[in-house]
C-alpha positions in Angstrom: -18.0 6.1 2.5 -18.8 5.2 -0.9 -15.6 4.5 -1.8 -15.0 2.1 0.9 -18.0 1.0 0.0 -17.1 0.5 -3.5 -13.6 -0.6 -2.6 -14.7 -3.2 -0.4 -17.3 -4.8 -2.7 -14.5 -4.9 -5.4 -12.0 -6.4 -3.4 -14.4 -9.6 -2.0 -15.6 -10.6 -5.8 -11.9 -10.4 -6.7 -11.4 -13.3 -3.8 -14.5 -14.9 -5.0 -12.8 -15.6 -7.9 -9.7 -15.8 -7.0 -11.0 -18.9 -5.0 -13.1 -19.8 -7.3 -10.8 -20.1 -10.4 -8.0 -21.6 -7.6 -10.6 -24.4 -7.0 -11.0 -25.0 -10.9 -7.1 -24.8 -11.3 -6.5 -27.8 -9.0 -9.5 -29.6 -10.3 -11.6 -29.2 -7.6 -14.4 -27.8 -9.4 -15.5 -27.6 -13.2 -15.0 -24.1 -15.4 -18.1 -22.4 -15.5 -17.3 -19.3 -18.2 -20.7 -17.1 -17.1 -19.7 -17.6 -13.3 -16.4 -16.3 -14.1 -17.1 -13.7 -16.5 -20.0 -12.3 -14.0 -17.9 -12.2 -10.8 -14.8 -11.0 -12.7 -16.4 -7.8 -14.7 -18.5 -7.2 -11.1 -15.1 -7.0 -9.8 -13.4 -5.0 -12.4 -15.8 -2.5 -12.8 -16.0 -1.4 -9.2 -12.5 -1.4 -9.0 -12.5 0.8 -12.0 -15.7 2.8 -10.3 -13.5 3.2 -7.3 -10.4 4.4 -9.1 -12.4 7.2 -10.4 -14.0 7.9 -7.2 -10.5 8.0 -5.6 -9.5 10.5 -8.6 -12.7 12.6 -8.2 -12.2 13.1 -4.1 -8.9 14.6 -5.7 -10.5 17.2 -7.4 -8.0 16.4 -10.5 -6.2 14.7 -12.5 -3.7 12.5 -11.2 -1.9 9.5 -12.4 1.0 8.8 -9.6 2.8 5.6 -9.2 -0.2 3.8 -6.5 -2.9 5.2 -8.8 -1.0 3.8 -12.0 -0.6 0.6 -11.3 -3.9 0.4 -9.6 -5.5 1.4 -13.3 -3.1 -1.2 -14.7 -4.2 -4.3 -12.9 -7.6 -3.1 -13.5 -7.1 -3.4 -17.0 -5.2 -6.4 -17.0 -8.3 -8.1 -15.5 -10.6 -6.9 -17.8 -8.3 -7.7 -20.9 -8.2 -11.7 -19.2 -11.9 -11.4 -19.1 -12.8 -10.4 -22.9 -9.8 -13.0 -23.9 -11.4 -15.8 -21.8 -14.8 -15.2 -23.7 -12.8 -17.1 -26.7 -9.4 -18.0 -25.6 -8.9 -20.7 -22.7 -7.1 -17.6 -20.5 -9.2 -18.2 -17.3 -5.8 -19.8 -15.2 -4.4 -16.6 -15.9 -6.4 -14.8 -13.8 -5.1 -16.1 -10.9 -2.2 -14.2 -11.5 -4.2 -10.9 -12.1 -6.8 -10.7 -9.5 -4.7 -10.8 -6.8 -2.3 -8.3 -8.4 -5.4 -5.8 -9.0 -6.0 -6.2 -5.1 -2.9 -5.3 -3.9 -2.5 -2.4 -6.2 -6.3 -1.2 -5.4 -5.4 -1.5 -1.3 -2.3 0.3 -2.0 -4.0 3.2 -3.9 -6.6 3.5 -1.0 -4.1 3.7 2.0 -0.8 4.8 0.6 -1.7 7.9 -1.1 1.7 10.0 -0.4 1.1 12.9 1.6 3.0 15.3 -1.5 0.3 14.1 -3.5 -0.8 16.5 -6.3 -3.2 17.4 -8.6 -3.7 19.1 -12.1 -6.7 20.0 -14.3 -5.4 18.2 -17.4 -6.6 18.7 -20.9 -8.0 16.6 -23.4 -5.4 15.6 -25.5 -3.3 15.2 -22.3 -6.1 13.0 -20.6 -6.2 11.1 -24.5 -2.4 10.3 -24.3 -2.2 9.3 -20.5 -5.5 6.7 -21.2 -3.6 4.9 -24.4 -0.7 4.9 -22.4 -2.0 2.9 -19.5 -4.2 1.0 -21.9 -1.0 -0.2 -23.9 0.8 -0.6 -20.9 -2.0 -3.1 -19.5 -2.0 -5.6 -22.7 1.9 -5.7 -22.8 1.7 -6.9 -19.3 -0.8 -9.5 -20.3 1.6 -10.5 -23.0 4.6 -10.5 -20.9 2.4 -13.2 -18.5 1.8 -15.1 -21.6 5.3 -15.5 -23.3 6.3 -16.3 -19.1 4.2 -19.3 -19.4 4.6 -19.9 -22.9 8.5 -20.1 -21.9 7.9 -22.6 -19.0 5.3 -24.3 -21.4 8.0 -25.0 -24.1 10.7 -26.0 -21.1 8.8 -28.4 -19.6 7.6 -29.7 -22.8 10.8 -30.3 -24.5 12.3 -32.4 -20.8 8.9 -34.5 -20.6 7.8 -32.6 -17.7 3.9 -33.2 -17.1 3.0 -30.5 -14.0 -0.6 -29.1 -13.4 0.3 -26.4 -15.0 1.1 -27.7 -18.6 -2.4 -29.3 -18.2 -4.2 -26.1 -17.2 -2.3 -24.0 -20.4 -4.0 -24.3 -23.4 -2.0 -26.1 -26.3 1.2 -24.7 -27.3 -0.2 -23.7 -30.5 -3.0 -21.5 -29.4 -0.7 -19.9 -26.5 1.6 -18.4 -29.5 -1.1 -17.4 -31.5 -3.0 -15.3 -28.6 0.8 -14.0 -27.3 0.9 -12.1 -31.2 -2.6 -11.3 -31.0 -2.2 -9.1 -27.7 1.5 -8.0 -29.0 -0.2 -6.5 -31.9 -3.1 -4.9 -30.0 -0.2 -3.7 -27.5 1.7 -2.5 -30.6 -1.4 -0.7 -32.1 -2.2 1.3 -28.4 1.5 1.8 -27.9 1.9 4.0 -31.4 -1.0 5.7 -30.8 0.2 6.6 -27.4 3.8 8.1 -28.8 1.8 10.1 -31.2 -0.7 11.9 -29.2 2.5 12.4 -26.6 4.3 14.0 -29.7 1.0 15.7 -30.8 -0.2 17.3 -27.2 3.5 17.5 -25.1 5.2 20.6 -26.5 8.5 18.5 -25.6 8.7 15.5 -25.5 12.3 15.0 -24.3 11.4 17.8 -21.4 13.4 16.6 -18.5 10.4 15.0 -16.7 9.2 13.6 -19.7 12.9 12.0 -21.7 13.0 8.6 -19.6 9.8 7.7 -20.5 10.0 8.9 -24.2 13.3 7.1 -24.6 12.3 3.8 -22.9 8.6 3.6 -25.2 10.6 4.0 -28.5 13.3 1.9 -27.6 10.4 -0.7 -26.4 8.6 -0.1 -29.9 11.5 -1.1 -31.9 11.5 -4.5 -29.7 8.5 -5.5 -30.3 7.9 -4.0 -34.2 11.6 -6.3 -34.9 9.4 -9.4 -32.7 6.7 -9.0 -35.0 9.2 -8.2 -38.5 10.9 -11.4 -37.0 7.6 -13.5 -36.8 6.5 -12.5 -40.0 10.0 -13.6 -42.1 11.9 -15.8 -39.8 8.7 -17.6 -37.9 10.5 -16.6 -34.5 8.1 -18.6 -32.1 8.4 -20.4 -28.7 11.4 -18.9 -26.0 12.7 -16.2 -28.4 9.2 -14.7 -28.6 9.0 -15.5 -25.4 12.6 -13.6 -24.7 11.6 -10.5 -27.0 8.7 -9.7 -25.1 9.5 -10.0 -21.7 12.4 -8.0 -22.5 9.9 -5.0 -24.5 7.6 -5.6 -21.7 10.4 -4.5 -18.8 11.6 -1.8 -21.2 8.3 -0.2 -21.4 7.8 -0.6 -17.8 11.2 1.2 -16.7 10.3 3.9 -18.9 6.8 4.7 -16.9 6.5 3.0 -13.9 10.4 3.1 -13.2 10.2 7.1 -13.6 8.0 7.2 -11.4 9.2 5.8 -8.4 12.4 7.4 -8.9 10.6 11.0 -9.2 7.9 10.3 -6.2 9.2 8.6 -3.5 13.3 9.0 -4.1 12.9 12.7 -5.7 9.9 13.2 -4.3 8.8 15.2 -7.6 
């Protein structure tokens, strides 16, 4: 019950705002930052409380493909949230909230019935937490070098849509893309070396596509950010680099996970 509760709450501020920032998007209504930031963090937190709730009626640790991407989107909100406190990011989260209620509905009613759970130890717990974490900023990034690519497109043809009026300048939407790559980068390292420092193999069968796909996304986005620095890459090759880390490093986790749990059923 408390989870429905919880759940329910969660799921009506998120389309609060959603409306809300909707109405301020097609200049309806005026940008009020403390409205947004309130609703949005009442929202993100009970989704969060209700993802561990979820967990906890589990009686273990689990991390499965619903309950992944339900953490995910959670994060991704609250990422958008502590951006838009200095970073005109609050269009964005018309994008996010509705992704974090799909994913939270899907975690609530489509638990597989194969579903398992382990008790998980520390350093396990450590690496699974960067993981997601990392994961949820590269998405953010990936959304940004999207709109940063349309941005640019629409720019350069003289195109004037709702949208190029609602991005912040060109300028500032390449400086926060670098910002979250290298807060993504940071997370993501951290990640590979607790994996190396708690897994005893990392290339274990289960384990190899996600290894393989992290490293290979690592070198995309360390030879973005090598680029940045010497060549000034900016604009639709950034944009280019990062959506193509982004999918990498969601193949690697996400991807192995649908194939193991509802094609292998692993």
């Amino acid at each position: 019950m408390i989870l429905f509760v919880t759940s329910l709450i969660a799921l009506i501020s998120y389309g609060l705002g959603t409306f809300r920032q909707s109405q301020v998007y097609l200049g309806r209504a005026e940008q009020h930052p403390f409205f947004t930031l309130t609703v949005g963090l009442a929202a993100a937190t009970l989704h969060f409380a209700a993802n561990l709730l979820m967990l906890d009626i589990r009686q273990g640790f689990s991390l499965d493909l619903l309950d992944s991407m339900s953490f995910i989107t959670n994060l991704i909100v609250a990422v958008l949230l502590f951006l838009s406190r200095r970073k005109p990011v609050q269009n964005l989260l018309l994008v996010g909230y509705p992704l974090a209620m799909i994913t939270l509905l899907l975690a609530l009613f489509l638990e597989p019935p194969s579903h398992r759970v382990q008790q998980a130890q520390a350093g396990i717990l450590l690496h699974a937490s960067l993981s997601i974490v990392a994961y949820s900023i590269f998405s953010v990034a990936a959304l940004q070098a999207l709109l940063l690519f349309i941005q640019n497109k629409q720019l350069k043809t003289h195109i004037s849509s709702r949208l190029i009026k609602a991005l912040p300048p060109l300028q500032t939407m390449e400086s926060m893309l670098f910002e979250t790559i290298w807060a993504g980068m940071l997370l993501l390292t951290l990640s590979i070396l607790t994996g190396a420092l708690f897994f005893e193999d990392l290339f274990a069968q289960h384990l190899v596509h996600k290894t393989a796909f992290s490293l290979i996304a690592w070198v995309i986005f360390s030879i973005l950010l090598l680029g940045r620095h010497i060549y000034g890459w900016r604009g639709p090759t950034a944009s280019r680099w990062t959506l193509g880390g982004t999918i990498i490093l969601m193949l690697g986790y996400l991807g192995s996970k649908l194939v193991l749990e509802l094609i292998l059923q692993r």
